[in-house]
N, CA, C and O atoms as a CHARMM CRD file, in Angstrom:
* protein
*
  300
    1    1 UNK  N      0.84500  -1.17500   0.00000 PROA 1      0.00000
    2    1 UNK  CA     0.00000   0.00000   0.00000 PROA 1      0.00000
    3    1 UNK  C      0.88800   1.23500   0.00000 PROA 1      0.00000
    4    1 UNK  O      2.00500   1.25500   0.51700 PROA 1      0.00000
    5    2 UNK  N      0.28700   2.30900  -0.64400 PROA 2      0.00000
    6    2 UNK  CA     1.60000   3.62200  -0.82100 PROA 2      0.00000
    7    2 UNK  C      0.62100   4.29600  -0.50000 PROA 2      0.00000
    8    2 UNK  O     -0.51500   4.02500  -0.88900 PROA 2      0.00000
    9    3 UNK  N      1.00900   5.64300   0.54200 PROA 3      0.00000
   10    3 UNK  CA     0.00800   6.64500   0.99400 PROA 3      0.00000
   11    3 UNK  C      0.24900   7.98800   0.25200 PROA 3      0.00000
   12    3 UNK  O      1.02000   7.86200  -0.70000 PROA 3      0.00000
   13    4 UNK  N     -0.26200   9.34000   0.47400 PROA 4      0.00000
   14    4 UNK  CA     0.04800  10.46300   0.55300 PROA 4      0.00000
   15    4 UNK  C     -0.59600  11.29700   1.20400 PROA 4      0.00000
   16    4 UNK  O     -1.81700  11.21100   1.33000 PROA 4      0.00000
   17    5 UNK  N      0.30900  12.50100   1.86700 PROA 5      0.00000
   18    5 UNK  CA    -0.72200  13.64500   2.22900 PROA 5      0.00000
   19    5 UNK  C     -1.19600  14.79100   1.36800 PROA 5      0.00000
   20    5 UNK  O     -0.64900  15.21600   0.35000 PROA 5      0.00000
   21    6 UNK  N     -2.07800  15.13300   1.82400 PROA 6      0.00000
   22    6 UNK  CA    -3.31500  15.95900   1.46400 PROA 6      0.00000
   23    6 UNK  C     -2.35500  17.70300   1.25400 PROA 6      0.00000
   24    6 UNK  O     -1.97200  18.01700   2.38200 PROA 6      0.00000
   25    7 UNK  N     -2.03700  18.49800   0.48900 PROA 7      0.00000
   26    7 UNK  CA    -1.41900  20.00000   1.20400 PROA 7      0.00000
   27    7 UNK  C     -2.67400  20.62400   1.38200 PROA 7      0.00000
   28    7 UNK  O     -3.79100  20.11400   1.29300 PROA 7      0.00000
   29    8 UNK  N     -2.34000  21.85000   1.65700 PROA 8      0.00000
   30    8 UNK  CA    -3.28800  22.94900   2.05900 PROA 8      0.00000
   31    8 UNK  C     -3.94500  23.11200   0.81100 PROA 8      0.00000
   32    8 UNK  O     -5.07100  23.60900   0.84300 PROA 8      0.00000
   33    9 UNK  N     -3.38800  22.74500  -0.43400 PROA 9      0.00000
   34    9 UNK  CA    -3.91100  23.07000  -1.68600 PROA 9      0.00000
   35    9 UNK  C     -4.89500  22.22500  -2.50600 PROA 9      0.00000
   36    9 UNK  O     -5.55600  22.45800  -3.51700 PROA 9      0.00000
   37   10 UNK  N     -4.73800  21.04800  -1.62000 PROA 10     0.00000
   38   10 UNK  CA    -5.80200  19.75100  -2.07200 PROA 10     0.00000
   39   10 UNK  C     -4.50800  18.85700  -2.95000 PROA 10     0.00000
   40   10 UNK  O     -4.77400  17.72200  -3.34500 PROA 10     0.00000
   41   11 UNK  N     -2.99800  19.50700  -3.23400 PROA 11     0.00000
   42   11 UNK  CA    -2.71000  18.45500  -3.59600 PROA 11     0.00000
   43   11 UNK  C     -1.46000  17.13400  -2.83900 PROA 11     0.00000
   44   11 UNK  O     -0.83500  17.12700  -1.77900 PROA 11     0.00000
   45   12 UNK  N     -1.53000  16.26800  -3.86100 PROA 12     0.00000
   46   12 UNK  CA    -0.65600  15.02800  -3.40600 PROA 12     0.00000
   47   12 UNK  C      0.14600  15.02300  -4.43900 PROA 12     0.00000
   48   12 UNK  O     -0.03000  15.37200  -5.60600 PROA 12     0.00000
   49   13 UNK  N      1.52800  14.35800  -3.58700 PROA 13     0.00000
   50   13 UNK  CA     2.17300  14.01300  -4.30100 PROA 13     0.00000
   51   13 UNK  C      2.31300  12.57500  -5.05500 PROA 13     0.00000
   52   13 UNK  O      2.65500  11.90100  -4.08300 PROA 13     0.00000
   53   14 UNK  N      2.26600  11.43500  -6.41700 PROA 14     0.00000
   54   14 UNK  CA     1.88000  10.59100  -6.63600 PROA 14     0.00000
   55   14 UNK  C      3.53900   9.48700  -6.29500 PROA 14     0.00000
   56   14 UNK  O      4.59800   9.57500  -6.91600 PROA 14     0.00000
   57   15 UNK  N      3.15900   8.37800  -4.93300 PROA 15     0.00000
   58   15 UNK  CA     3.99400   7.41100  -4.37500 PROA 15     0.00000
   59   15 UNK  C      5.14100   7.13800  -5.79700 PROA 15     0.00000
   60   15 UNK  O      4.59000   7.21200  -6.89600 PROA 15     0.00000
   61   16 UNK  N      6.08500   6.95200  -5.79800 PROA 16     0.00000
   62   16 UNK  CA     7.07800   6.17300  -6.94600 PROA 16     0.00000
   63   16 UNK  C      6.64200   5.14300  -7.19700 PROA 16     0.00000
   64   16 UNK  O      7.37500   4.74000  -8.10000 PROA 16     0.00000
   65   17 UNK  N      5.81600   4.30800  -6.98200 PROA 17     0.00000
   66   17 UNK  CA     5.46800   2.74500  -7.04700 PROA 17     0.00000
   67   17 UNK  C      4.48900   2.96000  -7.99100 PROA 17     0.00000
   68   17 UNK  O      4.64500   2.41100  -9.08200 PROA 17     0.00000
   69   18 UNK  N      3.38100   3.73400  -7.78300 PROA 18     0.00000
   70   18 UNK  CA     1.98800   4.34100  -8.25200 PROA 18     0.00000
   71   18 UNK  C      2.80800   4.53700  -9.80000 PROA 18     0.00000
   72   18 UNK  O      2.55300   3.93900 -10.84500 PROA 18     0.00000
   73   19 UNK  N      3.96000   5.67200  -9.53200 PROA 19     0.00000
   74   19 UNK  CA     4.19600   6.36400 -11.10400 PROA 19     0.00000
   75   19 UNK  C      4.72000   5.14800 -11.84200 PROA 19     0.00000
   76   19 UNK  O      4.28300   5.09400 -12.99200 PROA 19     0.00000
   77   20 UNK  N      5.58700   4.09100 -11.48500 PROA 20     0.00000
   78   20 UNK  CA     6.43400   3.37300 -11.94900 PROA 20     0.00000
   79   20 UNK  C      4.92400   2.34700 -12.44600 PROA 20     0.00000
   80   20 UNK  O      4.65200   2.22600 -13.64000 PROA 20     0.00000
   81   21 UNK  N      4.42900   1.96600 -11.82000 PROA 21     0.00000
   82   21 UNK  CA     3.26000   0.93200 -12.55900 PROA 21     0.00000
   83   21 UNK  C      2.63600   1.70600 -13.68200 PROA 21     0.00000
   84   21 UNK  O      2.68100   1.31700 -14.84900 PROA 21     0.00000
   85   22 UNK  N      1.98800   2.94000 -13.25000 PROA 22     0.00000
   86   22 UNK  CA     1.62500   3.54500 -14.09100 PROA 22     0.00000
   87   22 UNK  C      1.99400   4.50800 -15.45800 PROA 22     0.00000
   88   22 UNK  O      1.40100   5.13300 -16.33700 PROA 22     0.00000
   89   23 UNK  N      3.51200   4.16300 -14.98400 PROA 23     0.00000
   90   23 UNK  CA     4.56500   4.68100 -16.32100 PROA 23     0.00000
   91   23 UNK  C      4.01500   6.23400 -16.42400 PROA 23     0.00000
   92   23 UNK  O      3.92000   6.85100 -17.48500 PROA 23     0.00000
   93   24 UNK  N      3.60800   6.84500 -14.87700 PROA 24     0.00000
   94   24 UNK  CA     3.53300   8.92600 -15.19900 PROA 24     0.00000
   95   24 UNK  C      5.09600   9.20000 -15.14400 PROA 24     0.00000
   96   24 UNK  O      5.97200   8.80700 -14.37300 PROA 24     0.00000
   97   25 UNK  N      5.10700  10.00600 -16.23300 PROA 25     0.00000
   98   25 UNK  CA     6.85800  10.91000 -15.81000 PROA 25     0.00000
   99   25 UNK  C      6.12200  12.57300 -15.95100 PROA 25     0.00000
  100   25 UNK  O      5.03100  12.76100 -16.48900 PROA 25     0.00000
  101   26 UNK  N      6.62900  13.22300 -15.59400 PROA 26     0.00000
  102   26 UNK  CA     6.49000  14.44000 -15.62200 PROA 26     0.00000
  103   26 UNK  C      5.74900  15.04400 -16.75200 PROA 26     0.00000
  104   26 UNK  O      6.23300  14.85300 -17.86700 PROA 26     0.00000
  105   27 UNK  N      4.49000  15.84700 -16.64900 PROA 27     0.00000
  106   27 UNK  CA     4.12000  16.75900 -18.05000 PROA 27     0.00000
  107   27 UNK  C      2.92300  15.39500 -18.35100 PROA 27     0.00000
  108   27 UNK  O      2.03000  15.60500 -19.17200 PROA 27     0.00000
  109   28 UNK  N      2.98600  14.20100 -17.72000 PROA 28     0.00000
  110   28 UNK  CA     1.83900  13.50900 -18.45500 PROA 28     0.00000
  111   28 UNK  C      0.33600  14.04600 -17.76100 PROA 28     0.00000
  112   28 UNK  O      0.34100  14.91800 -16.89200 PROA 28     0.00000
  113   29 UNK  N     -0.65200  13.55800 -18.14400 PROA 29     0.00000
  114   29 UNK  CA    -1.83600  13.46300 -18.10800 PROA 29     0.00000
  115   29 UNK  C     -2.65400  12.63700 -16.75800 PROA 29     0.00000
  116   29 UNK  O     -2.00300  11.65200 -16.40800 PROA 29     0.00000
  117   30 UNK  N     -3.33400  12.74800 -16.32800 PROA 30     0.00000
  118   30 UNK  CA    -4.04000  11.80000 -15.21700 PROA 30     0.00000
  119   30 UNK  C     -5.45800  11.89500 -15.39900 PROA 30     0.00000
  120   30 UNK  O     -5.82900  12.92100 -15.96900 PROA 30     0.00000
  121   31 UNK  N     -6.01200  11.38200 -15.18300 PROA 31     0.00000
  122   31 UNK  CA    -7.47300  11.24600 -14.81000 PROA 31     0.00000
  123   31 UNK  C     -7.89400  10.23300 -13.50500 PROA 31     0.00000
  124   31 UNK  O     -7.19900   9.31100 -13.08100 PROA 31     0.00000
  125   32 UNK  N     -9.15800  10.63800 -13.01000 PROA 32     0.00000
  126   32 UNK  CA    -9.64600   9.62900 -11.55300 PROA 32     0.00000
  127   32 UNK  C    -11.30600   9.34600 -12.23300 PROA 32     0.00000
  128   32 UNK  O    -12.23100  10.03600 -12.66200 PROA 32     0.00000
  129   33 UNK  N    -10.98900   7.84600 -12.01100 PROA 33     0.00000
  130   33 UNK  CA   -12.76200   7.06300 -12.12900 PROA 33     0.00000
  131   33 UNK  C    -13.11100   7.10600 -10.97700 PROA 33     0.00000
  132   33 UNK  O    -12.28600   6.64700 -10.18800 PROA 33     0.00000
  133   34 UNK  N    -14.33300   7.61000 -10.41900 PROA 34     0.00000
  134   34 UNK  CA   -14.83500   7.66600  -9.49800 PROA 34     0.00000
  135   34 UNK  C    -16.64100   6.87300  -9.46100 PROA 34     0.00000
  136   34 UNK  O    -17.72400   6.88700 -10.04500 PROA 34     0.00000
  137   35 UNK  N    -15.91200   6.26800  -8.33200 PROA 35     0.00000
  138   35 UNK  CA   -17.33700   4.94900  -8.43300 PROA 35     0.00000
  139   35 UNK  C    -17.92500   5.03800  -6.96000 PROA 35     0.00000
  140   35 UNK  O    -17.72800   3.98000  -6.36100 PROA 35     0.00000
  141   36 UNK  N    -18.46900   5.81900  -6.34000 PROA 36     0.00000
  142   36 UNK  CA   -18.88500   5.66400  -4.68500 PROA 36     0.00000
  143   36 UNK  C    -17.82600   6.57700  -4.13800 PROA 36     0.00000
  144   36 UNK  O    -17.63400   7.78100  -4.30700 PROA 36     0.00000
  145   37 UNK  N    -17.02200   5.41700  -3.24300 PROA 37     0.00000
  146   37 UNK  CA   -16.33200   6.31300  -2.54400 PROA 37     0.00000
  147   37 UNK  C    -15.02000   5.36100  -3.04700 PROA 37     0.00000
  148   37 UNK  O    -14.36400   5.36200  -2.00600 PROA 37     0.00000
  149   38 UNK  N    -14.43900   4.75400  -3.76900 PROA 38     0.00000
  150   38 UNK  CA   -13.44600   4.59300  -4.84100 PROA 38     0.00000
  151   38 UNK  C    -13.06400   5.25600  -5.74500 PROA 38     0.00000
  152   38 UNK  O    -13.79300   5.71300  -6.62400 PROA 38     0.00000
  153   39 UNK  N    -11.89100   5.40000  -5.66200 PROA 39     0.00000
  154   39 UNK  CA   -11.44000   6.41500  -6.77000 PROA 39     0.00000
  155   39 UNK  C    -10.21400   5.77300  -7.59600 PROA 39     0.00000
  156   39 UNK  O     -9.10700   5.68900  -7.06600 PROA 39     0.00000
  157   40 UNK  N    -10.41700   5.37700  -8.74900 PROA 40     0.00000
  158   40 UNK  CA    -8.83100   4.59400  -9.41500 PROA 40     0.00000
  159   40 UNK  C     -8.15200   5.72900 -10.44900 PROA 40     0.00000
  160   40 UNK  O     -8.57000   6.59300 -11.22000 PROA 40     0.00000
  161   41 UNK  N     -6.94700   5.24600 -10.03500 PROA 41     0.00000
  162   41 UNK  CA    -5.89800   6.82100 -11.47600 PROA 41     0.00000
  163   41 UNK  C     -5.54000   5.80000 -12.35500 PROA 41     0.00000
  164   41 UNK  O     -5.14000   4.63700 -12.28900 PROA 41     0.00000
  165   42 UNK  N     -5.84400   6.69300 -13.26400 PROA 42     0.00000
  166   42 UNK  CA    -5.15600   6.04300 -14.53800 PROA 42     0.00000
  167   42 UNK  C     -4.42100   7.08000 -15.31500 PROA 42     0.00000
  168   42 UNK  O     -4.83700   8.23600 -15.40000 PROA 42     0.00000
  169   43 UNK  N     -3.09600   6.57500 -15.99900 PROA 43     0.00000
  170   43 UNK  CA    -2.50700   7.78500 -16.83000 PROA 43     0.00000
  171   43 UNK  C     -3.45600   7.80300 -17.93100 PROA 43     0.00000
  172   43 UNK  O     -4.14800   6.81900 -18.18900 PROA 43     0.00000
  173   44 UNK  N     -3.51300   8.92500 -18.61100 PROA 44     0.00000
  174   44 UNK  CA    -4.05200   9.68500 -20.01000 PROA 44     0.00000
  175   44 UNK  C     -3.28000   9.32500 -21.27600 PROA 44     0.00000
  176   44 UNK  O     -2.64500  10.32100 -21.62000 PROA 44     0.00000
  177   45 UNK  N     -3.10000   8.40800 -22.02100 PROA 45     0.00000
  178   45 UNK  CA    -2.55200   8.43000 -23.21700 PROA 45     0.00000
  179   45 UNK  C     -2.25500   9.95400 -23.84800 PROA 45     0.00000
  180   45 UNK  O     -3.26900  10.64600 -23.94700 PROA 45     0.00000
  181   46 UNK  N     -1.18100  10.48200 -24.22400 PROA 46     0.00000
  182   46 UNK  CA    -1.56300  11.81600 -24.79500 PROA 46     0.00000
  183   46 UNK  C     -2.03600  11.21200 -26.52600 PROA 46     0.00000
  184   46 UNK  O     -2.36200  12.05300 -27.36400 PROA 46     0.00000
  185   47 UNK  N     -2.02300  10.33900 -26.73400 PROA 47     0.00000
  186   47 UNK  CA    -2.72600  10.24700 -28.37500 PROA 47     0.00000
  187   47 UNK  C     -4.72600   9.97600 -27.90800 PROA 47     0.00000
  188   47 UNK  O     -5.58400  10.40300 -28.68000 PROA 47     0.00000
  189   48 UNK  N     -5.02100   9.40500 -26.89100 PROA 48     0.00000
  190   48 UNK  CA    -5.92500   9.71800 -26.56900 PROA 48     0.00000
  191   48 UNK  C     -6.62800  11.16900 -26.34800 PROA 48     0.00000
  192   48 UNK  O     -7.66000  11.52700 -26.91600 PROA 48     0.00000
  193   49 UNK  N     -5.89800  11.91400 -25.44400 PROA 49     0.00000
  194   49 UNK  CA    -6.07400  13.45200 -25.23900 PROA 49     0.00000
  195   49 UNK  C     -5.98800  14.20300 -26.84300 PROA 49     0.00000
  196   49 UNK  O     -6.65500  15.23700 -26.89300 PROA 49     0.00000
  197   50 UNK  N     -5.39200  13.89800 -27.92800 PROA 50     0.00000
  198   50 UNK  CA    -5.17200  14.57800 -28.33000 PROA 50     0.00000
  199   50 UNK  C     -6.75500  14.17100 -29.52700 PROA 50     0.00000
  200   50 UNK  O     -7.13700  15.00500 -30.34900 PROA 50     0.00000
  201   51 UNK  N     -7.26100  13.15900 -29.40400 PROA 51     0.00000
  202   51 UNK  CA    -8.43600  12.51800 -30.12300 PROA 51     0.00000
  203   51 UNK  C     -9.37500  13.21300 -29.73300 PROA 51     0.00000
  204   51 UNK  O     -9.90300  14.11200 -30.38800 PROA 51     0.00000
  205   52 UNK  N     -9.86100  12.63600 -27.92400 PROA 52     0.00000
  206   52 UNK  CA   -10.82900  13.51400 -27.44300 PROA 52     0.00000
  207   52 UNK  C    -10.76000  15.01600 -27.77600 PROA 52     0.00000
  208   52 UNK  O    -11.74500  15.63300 -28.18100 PROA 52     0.00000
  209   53 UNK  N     -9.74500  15.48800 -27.61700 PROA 53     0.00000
  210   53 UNK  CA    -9.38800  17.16300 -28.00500 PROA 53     0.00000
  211   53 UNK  C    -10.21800  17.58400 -29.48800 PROA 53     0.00000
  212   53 UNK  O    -10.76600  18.68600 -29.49900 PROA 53     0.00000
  213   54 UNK  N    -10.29500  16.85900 -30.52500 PROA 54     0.00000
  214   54 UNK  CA   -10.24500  16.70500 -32.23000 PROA 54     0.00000
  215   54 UNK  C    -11.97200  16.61400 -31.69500 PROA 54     0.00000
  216   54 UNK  O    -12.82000  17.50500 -31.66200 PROA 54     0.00000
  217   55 UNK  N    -12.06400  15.04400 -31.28200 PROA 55     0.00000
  218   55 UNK  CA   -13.44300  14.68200 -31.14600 PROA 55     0.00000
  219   55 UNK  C    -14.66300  15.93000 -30.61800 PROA 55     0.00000
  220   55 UNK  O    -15.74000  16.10000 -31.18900 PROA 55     0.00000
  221   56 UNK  N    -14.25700  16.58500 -29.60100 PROA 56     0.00000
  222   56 UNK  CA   -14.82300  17.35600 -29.02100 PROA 56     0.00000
  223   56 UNK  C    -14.91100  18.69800 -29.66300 PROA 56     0.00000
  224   56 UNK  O    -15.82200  19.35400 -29.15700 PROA 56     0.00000
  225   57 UNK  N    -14.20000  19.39800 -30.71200 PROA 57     0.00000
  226   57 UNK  CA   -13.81900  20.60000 -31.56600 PROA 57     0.00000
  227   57 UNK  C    -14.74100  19.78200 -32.30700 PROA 57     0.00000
  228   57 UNK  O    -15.81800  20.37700 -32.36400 PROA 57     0.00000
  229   58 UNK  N    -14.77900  18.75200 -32.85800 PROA 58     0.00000
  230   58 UNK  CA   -15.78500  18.39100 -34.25100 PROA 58     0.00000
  231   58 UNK  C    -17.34600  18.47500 -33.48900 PROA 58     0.00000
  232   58 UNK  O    -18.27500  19.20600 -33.83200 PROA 58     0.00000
  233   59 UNK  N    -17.31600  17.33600 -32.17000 PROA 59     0.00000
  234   59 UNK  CA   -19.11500  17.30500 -32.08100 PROA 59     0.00000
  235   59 UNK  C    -20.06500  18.82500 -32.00600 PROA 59     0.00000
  236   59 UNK  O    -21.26300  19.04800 -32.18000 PROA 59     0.00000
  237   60 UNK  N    -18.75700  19.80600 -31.62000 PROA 60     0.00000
  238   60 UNK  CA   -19.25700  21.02200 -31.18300 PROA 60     0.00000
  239   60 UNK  C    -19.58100  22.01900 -32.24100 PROA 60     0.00000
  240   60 UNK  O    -20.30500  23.01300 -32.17600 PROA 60     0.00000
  241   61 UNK  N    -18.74900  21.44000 -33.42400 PROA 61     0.00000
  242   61 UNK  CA   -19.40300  22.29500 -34.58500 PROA 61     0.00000
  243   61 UNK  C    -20.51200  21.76900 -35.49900 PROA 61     0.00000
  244   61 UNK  O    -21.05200  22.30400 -36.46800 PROA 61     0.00000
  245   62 UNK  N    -20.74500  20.32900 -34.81000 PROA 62     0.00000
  246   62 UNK  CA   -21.56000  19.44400 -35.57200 PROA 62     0.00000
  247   62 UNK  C    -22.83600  19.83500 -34.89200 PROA 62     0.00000
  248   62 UNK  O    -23.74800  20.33500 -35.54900 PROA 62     0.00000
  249   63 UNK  N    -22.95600  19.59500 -33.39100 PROA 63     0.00000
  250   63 UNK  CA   -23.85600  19.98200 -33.03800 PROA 63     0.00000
  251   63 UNK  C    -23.99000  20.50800 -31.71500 PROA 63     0.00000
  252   63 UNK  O    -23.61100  19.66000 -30.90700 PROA 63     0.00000
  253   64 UNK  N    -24.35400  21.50200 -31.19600 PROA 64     0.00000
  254   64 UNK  CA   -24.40600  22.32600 -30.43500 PROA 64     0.00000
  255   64 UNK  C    -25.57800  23.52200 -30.55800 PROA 64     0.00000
  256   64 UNK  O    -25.40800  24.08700 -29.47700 PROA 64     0.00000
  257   65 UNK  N    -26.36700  24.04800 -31.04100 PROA 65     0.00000
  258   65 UNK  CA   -27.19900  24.54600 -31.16400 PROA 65     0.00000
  259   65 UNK  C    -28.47800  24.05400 -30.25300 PROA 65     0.00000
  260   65 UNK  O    -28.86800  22.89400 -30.12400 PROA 65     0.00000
  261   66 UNK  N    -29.18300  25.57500 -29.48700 PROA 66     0.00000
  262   66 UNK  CA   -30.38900  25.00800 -29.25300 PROA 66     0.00000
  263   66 UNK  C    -30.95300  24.02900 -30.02900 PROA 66     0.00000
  264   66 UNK  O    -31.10400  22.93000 -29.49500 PROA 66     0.00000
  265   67 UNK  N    -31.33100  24.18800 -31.27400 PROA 67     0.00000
  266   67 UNK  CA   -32.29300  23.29900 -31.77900 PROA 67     0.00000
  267   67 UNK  C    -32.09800  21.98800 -31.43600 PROA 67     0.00000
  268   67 UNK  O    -33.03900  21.31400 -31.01500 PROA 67     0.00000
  269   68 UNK  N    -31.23400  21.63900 -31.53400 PROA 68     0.00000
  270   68 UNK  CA   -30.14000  20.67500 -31.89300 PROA 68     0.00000
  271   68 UNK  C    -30.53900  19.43500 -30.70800 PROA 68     0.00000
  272   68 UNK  O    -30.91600  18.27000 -30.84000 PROA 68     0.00000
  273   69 UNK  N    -30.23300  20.37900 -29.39400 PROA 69     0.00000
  274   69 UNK  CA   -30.50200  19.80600 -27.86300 PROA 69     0.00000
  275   69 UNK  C    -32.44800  19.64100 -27.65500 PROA 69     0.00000
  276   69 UNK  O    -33.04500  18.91700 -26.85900 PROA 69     0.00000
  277   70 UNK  N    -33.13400  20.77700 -28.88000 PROA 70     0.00000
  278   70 UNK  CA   -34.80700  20.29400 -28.38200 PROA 70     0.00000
  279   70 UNK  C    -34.99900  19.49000 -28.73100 PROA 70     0.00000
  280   70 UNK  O    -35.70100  18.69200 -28.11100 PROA 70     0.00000
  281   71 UNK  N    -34.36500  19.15700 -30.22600 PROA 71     0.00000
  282   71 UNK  CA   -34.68500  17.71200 -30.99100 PROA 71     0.00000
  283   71 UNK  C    -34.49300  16.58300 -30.28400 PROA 71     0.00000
  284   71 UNK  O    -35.32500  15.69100 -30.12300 PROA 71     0.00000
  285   72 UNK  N    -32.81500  16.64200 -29.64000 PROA 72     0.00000
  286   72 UNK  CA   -33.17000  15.22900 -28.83500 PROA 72     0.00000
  287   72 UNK  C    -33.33600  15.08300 -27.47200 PROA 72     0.00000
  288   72 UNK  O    -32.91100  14.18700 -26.74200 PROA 72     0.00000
  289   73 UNK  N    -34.17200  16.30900 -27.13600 PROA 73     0.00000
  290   73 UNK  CA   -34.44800  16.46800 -25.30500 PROA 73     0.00000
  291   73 UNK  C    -34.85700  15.16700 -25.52100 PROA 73     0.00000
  292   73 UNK  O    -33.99600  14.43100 -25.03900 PROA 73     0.00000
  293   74 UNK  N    -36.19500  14.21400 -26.25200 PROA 74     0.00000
  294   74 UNK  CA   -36.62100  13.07300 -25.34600 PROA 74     0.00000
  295   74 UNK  C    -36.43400  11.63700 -25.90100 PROA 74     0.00000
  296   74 UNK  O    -37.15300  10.65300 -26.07900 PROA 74     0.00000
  297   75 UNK  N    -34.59700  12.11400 -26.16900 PROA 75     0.00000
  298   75 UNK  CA   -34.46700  10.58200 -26.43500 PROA 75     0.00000
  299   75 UNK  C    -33.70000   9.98900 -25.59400 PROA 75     0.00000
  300   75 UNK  O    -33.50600   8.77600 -25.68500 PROA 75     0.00000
């Protein structure tokens, strides 16, 4: 088990064991799944980040408009 404390700022620092399984080096990405009161980290692919990034610039010019959201309020 690897711990950390909490700073005044809300942050932690991530255990060497944590980074080494999880292959974080500096400048990468993180995200937390949160299920209840579980929380798992996983690193961020940056070719992932950089998809979602693309994905999210496209759905938003695709669709985003009121209309857009009345049409499918009831699906």
């Amino acid at each position: 088990m690897s711990k950390s404390t909490v700073s005044s700022k809300g942050q932690v620092t991530i255990p060497k064991r944590v980074r080494e399984v999880l292959n974080v080096v500096a400048g990468d990405e993180i995200y937390y799944d949160v299920s209840g009161r579980t929380v798992t980290l996983h690193r961020l692919d940056p070719f992932d980040a950089a998809f979602h990034a693309a994905l999210g610039a496209t759905v938003a010019e695709e669709w985003g408009s009121a209309g857009d959201d009345k049409a499918f309020d009831d699906l």
